[in-house]
C-alpha positions in Angstrom: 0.0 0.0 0.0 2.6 2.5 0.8 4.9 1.7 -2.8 1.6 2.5 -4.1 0.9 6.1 -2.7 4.2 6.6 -3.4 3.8 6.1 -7.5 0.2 8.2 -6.9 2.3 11.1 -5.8 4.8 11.1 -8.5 1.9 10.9 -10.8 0.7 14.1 -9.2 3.7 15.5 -9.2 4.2 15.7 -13.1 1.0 18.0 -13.3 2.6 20.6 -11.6 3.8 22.3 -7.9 0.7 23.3 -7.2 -1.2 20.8 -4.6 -4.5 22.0 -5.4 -4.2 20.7 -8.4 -2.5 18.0 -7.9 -5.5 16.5 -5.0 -8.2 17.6 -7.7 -6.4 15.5 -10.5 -6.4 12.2 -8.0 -9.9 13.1 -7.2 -11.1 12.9 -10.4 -8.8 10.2 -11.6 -10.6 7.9 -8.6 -14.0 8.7 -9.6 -12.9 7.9 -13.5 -11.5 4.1 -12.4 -15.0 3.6 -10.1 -16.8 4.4 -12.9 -14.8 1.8 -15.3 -15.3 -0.3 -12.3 -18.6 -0.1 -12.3 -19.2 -0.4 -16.1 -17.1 -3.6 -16.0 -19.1 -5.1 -13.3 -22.7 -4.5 -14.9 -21.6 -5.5 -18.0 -18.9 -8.1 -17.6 -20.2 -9.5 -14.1 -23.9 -9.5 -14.5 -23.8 -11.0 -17.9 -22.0 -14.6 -16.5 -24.7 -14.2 -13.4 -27.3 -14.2 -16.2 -26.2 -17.7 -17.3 -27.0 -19.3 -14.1 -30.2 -20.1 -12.9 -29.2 -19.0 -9.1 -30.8 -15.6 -8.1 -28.5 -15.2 -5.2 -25.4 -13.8 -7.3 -27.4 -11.4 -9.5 -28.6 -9.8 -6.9 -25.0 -9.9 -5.2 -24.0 -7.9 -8.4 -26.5 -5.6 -7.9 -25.8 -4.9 -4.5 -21.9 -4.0 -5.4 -22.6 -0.8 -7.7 -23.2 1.7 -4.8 -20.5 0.3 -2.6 -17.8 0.1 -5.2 -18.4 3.4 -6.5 -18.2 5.1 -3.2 -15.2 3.2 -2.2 -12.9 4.3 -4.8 -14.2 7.8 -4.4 -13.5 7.6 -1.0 -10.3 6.3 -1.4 -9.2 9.3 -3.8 -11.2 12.2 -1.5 -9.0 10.6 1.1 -5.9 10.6 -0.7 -6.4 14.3 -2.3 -6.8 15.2 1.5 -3.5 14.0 2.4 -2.0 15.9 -0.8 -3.3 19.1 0.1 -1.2 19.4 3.6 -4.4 20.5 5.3 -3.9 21.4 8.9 -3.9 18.1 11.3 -6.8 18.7 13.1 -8.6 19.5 9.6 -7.2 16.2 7.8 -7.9 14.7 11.3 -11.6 15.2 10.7 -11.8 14.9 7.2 -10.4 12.0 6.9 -12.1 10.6 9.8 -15.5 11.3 8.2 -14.5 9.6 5.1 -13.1 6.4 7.1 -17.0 6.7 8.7 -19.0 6.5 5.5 -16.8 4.1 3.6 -17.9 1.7 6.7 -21.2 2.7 7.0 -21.9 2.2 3.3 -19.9 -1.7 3.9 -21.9 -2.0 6.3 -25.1 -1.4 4.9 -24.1 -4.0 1.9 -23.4 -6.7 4.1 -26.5 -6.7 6.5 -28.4 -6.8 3.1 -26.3 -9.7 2.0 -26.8 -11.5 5.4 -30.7 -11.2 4.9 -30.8 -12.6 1.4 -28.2 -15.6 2.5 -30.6 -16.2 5.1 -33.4 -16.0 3.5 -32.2 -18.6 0.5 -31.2 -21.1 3.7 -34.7 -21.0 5.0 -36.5 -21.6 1.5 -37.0 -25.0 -0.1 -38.5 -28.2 0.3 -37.2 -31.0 2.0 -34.3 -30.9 4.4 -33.5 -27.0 5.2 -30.0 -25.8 6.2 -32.1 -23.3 8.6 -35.7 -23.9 9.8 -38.0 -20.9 9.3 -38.4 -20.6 13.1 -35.1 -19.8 13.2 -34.9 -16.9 10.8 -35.8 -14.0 13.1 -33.4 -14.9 15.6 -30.6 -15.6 13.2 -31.8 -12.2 11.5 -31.2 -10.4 15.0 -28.2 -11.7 16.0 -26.7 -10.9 12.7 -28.0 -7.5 13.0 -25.9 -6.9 16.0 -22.5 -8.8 15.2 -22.7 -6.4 12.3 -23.3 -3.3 14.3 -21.1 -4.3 16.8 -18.2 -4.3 14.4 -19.2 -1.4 12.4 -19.0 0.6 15.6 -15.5 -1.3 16.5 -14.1 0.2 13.2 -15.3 3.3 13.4 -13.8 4.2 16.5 -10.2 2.8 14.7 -11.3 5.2 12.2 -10.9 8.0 14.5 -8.1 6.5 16.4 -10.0 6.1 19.5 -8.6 3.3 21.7 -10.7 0.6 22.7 -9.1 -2.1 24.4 -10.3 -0.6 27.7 -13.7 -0.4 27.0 -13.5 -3.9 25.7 -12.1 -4.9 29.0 -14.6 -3.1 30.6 -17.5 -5.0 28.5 -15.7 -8.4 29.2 -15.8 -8.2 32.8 -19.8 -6.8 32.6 -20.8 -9.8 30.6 -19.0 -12.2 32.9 -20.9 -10.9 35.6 -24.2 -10.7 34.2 -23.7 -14.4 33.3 -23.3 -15.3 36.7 -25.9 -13.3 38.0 -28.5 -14.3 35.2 -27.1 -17.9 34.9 -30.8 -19.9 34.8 -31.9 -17.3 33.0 -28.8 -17.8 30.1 -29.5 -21.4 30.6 -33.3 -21.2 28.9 -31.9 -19.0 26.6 -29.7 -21.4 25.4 -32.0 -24.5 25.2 -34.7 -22.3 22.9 -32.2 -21.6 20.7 -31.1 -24.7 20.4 -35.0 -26.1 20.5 -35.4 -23.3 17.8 -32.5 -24.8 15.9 -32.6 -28.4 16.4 -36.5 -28.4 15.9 -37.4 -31.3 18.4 -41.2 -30.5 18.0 -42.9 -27.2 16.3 -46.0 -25.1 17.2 -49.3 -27.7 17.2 -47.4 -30.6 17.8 -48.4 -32.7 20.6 -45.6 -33.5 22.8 -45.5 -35.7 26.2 -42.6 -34.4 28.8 -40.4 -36.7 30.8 -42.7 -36.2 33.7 -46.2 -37.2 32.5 -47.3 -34.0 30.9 -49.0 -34.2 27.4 -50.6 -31.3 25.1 -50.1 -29.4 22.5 -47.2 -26.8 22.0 -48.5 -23.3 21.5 -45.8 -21.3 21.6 -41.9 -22.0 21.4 -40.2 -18.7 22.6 -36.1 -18.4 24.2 -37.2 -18.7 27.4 -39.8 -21.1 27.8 -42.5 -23.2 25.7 -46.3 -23.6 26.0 -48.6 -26.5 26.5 -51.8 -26.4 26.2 -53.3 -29.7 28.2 -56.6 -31.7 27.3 -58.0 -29.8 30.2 -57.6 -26.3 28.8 -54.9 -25.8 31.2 -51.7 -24.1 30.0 -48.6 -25.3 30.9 -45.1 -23.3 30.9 -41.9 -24.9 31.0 -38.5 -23.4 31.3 -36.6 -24.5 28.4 -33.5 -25.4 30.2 -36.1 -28.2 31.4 -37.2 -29.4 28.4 -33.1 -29.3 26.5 -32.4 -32.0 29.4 -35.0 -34.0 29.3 -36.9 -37.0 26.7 -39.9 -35.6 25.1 -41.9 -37.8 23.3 -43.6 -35.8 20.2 -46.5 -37.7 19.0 -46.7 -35.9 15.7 -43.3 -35.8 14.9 -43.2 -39.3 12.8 -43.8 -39.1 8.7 -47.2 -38.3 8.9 -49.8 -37.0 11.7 -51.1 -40.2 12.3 -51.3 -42.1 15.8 -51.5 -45.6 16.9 -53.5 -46.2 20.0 -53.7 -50.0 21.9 -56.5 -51.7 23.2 -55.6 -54.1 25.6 -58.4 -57.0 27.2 -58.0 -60.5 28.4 -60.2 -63.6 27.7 -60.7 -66.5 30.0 -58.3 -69.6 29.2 -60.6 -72.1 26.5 -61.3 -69.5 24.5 -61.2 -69.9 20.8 -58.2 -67.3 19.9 -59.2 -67.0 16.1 -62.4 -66.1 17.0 -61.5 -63.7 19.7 -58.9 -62.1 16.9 -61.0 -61.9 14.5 -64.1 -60.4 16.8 -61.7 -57.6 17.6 -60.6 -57.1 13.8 -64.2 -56.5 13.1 -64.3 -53.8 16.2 -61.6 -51.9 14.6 -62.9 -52.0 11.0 -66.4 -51.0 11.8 -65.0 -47.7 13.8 -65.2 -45.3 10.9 -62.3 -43.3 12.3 -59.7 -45.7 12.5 -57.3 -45.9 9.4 -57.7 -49.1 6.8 -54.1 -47.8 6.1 -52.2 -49.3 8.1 -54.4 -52.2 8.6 -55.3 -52.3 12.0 -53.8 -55.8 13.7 -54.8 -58.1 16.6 -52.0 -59.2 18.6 -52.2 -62.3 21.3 -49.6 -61.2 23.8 -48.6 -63.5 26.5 -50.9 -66.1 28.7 -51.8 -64.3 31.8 -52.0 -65.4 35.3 -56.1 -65.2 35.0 -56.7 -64.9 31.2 -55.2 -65.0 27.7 -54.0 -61.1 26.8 -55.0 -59.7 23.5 -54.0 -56.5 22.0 -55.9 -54.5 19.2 -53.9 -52.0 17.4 -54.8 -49.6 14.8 -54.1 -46.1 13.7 -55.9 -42.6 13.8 -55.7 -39.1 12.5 -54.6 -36.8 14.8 -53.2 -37.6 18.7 -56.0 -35.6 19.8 -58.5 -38.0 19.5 -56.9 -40.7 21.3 -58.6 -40.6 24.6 -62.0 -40.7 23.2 -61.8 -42.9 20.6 -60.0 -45.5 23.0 -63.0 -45.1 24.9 -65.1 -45.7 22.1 -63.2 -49.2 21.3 -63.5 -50.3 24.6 -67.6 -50.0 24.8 -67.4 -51.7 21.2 -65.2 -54.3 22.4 -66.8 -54.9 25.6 -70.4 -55.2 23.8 -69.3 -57.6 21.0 -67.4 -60.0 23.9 -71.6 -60.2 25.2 -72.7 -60.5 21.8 -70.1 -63.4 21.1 -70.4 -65.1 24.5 -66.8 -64.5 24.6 -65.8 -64.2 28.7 -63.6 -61.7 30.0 -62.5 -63.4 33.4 -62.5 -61.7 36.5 -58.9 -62.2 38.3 -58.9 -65.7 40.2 -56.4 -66.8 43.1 -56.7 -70.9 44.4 -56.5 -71.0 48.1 -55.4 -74.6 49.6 -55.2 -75.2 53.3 -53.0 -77.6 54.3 -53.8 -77.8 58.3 -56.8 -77.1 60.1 -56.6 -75.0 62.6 -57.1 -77.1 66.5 -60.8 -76.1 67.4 -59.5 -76.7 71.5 
């Protein structure tokens, strides 16, 4: 950088002694080569952009004009200030303001380009690199690493010194952390809930201890069931991040499989107890044909031989009462069939009587 505002100012020097003249002529010569710049990049640039099918680098290309432009006119207002011998606190200023807009204007380009690139990661079908959910809060936190460094550079661009404040700021945050540590903690879980996408807004979820509902809301700090009582239930994050959750809508499709379990008395005829229940399931006009539903003879009981019916539905929701409409259809075709359910039976044998004296 230096060899080369040493050739700019013997290329200002063969105009002449006077430095007026000579800042003007680099001035001008700056705002000529952003110009070529920015013919070369419409017209060079855009037309191999125009070839591909992407989106994402055309509008890159547009983006760059303004940016460009400005930058090489900053760079030559900058360097015509330095040729001029202006006082120092004068070039101090001047050259500080420059330094300002010339970020500013960077700035700008790159928070635009941060919403497009997350916007393109959060489109499509199929497996996403970032889940919708997630935008807003990507969005944000981009919005402030950017503004975070654009205010970092300008103070360099004035010269200010910021190691101590950075200090400062280091020693704030690691106090806040402690004091705000739970707090942090469910922070951290929604984002990573947010990320990871465990279970999403309607899903109906069953926590590690016993609670089941649907989600309503996922926020940073906490999520929200809403119960089959029409209670609502918040949970902490952190909580939920370190613990199994069961989400009952989170396989391939909505569906549900629910299990009827009943026990006949031993001398029963098993195909005619399977196929009793079969009929159960396929006269319940809410219960799927697809999957079939299936009868299943488990295990032989102490007291009975223990049947299971299983067969899918359409929505979790409707588990509990359309369990409770197969068990009054079950119970009603055992009468109808003569088919016993036994009651539990224990044999007693006394070995000694006791001495009636």
């Amino acid at each position: 950088m230096q060899d080369f505002l040493i050739q700019i100012e013997r290329w200002a020097a063969l105009l002449g002694p006077n430095k007026f003249i000579q800042a003007t002529a680099i001035a001008v010569a700056f705002i000529v080569a952003g110009k070529i710049a920015d013919f070369l990049l419409s017209n060079t640039l855009a037309k191999i952009a125009n070839r591909s099918s992407n989106r994402l680098d055309d509008q890159l290309i547009g983006m760059l004009h303004r940016p460009i432009f400005l930058s090489f006119v900053l760079i030559g207002l900058g360097l015509a200030t330095q040729r001029i011998d202006m006082a120092e606190s004068a070039e101090y200023l001047t050259l500080g303001l420059l330094k300002t807009i010339a970020i500013i204007v960077w700035y700008s380009l790159f928070r635009r380009l941060a919403s497009i690139i997350l916007s393109v990661l959060s489109r499509g079908s199929g497996h996403k690199i970032l889940q919708a959910n997630m935008l807003p809060l990507m969005d944000n936190t981009v919005k402030v690493v950017l503004a975070a460094l654009t205010a970092y550079f300008i103070f360099l661009a004035w010269n200010i010194d910021v190691t101590a404040w950075l200090a400062s700021a280091g020693i704030v945050g690691l106090a806040l952390s402690f004091a705000a540590k739970d707090t942090l903690s469910n922070l951290f879980a929604g984002v990573s809930i947010v990320a990871d996408a465990p279970y999403k807004s309607g899903d109906y979820i069953t926590l590690e201890s016993g609670e089941r509902g649907q989600v309503t809301h996922i926020g940073l700090r906490s999520t929200r069931i809403l119960t089959r009582d029409d209670v609502e239930i918040t949970v902490p994050n952190g909580l939920i991040g370190n613990s199994k959750i069961v989400n009952e809508t989170g396989g391939i499709s909505p569906r549900h499989r629910i299990r009827v379990a009943v026990g006949v008395a031993y001398g029963s005829d098993v195909d005619h107890v399977i196929a009793t229940l079969a009929r159960v399931a396929d006269d319940h006009s809410e219960v799927c044909q697809s999957p079939q539903p299936r009868v299943r003879f488990r295990k032989f009981g102490d007291s009975s031989l223990d049947f299971e019916l299983l067969c899918w539905i359409n929505q979790p929701v409707d588990r509990g009462r359309i369990l409770h409409e197969l068990n009054c259809s079950v119970y009603k075709a055992f009468v109808n069939e003569a088919i016993v359910i036994p009651y539990p039976q224990r044999d007693l044998h006394v070995r000694t009587m006791p001495n009636p004296d």
